[in-house]
Structure formats: structure tokens, C-alpha cells
N, C-alpha and C positions, 0 to 999 in steps of 0.2 A: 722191884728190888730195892728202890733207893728209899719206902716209907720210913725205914726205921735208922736211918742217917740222919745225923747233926742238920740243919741249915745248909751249915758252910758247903758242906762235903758234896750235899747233892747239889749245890750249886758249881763246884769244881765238876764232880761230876755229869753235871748238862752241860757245861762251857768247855769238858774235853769230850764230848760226843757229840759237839758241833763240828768238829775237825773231821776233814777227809779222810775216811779208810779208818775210824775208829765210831766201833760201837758201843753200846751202855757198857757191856762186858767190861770189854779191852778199857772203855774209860774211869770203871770202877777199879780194877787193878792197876789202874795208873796213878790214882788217887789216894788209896789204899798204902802204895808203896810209898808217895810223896808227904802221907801222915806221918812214916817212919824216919825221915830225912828234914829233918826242919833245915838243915845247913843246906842241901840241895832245893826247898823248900824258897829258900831268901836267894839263892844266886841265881837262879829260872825266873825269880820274879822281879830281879833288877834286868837281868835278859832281855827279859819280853818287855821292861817298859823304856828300853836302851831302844829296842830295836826301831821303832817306827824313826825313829829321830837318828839314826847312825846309818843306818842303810838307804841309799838312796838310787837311782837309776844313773846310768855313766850319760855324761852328755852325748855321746855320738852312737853307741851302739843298744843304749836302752837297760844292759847288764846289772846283776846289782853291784855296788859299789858301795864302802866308803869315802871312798875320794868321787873328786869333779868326774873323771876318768877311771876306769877300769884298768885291771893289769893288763888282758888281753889287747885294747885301743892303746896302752902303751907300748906295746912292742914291738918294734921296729922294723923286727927282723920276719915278720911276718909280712904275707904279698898281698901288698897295698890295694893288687886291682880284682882280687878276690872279694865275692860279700854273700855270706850264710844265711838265708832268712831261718829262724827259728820260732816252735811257739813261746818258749817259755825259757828258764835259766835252767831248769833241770835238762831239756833235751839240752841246751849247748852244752852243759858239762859231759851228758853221755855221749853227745860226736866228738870233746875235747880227749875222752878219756879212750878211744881209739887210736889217737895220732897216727893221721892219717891227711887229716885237714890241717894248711897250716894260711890262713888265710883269716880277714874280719868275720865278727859276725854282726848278726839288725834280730834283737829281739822284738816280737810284738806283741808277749802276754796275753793274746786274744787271740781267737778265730772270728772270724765273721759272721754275726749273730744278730740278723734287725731286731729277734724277739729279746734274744738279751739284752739290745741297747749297745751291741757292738760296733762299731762302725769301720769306715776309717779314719775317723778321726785318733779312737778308743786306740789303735793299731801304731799310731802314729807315723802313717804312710804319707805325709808330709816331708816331717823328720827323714826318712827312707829315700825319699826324691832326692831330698836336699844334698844327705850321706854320698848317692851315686854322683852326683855330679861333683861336688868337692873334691873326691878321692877319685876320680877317673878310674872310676868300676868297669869293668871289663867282662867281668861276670857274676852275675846272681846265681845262686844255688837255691833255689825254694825245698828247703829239707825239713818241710811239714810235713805230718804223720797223716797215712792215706785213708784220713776217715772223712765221712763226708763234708764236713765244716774244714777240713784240711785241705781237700781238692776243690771245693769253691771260693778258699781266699787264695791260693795256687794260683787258679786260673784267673782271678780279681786283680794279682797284682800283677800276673805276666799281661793282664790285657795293659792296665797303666804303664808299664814298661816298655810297650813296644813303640814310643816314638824315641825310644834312648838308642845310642849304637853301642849295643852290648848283646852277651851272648847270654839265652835264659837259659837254665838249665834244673831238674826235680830230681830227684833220687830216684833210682832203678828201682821196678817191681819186687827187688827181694825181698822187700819190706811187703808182710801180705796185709792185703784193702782190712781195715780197722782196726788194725794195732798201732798202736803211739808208739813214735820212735824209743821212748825212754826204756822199752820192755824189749826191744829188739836186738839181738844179742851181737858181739862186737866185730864177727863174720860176716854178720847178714848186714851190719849197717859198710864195714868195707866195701862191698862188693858191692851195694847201692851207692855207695860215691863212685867207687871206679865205674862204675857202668853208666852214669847218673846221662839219663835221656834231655837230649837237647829240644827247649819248647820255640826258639826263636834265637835267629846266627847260627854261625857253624865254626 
């Protein structure tokens, strides 16, 4: 498809059909439209070269942020002995966007992957130690998505957790085994908090 494009083009177009969930197609009409746009052309590409340098992780919860702190680890009025583990920024926003939870959250942008070179270091399950003890955590929520790289860092970190005096706790079955919380609709993720299964205390 891309022989009889410019240089440029097919080179936009292999550098956006590197991207997740976009193919040659979708990346040639992305490129196609971004030829018609030079002024959206030049604000996407001061964007992307803003971003690696503006966004950065919050000190305590891992979130992204431009500040030291995230808004969420700002606010006060949230319960302190509450703490969310999540894989990623997209699942916190879609438990955020529930309001249902009104507690911290501990991003770990990983599952646990020796082949990928995941670890827990990758997890920052350090970091995670440090957080519960600091904030006199009281309970963990493991509300990672029931696939199998999600039920093996689950059970990874409730096993680390069990000399802490805290109550573990995962999200209820409604979430069915291999869908990622992000796709799980805002019923089904309710009623896995409110149900949400205790793995250790009561």
C-alpha cells in the first residue's frame, strides 16, 4: 500500500502503525488526514516532544503527573488507610470514573513477567512497602484484571504483604477470568468492589 508514498509519509505511516490497536490501514488515514492539517501537524509535534519532559510519575503513588505529586495524593479528603493496587493509569481512571472508591491508589505499570524482564523491581514493589508503612495502610485492594499475569502478581504481592497487619483484599468474580478491568463496564466493576474477596484479615 505505502510503495507509492513520499519518504516522509510512509515513514509517518510505519511510526503510527507501531502504536497499540492501530494498523497500516487506520495509520495511513491518520496520516492522510495529518497531510491536510499542517497547523494540527506542528501542535501534535511540539505535544509529543513536550511530553516525555512534562509528564513524569507522582512520588508516592507512581500516577502520571506534572507536578512532584499527583492531584489524587493531594487530596486530603480521601481515606488515608485505604491503598488500590492498579496495573496501569488507564485502569485508575476507569475505577476513578465509577465513584465508588474514594481512597489512594499504587500504580505498577507492569505485571509480572521474568520473560519480559519484569520484575519487582520494574513494579516498584519497594516503593509499595515503603507507601503502606508511611501511611498506616489498613487495606490493600489488588484490582488487577483476572488474567493470568494478573492473578500471578495478585498472589506475588499478597504473599509480600502478609508479615504487614493489614487487611488484603482483590475484586469480586464479576470481572470474568481474562478481561482487563479497563473494558469492564461500571456495574460490573461496582459490584467487584463491593463484593471485593478478602485474601488475608477480616
Amino acid at each position: 500500500m505505502q510503495n507509492h508514498y513520499p519518504p516522509t509519509l510512509k515513514k509517518l505511516i510505519s511510526a503510527l502503525s507501531s502504536l497499540p490497536g492501530i494498523g497500516e490501514k487506520s495509520a495511513s488515514r491518520l496520516s492522510l488526514f495529518l497531510l491536510s492539517k499542517p497547523g494540527l501537524c506542528e501542535f501534535l509535534g511540539d505535544l509529543i516532544k513536550e511530553l516525555p519532559f512534562r509528564v513524569r510519575l507522582c512520588k508516592f503513588c507512581r500516577n502520571l503527573s506534572e507536578e512532584e505529586v499527583c492531584g489524587i495524593c493531594k487530596d486530603k479528603t480521601r481515606e488515608r488507610e485505604l491503598l488500590c493496587i492498579v496495573e496501569n493509569p488507564v485502569n485508575l481512571l476507569h475505577l476513578e470514573s465509577i465513584g465508588i472508591y474514594k481512597g489512594y491508589y499504587y500504580v505498577l505499570h507492569y505485571l509480572l513477567s521474568p520473560k519480559e524482564g519484569f520484575g519487582p523491581k520494574e513494579l516498584g514493589l519497594d516503593s509499595l512497602l515503603h507507601l503502606i508503612q508511611e501511611r498506616g495502610v489498613k487495606e490493600v485492594i489488588l484490582a488487577l484484571s483476572p488474567t493470568l499475569s494478573g492473578e500471578a502478581t495478585s498472589a506475588y504481592i499478597a504473599e509480600i504483604l502478609k508479615p504487614f497487619p493489614l487487611t488484603i483484599t482483590k475484586l469480586a468474580c464479576g470481572i470474568p477470568m481474562g478481561m482487563e478491568i479497563q473494558f469492564a463496564d461500571p456495574l460490573t466493576l461496582k459490584k467487584a468492589f463491593q463484593g471485593r474477596e478478602h485474601l488475608k484479615g477480616g
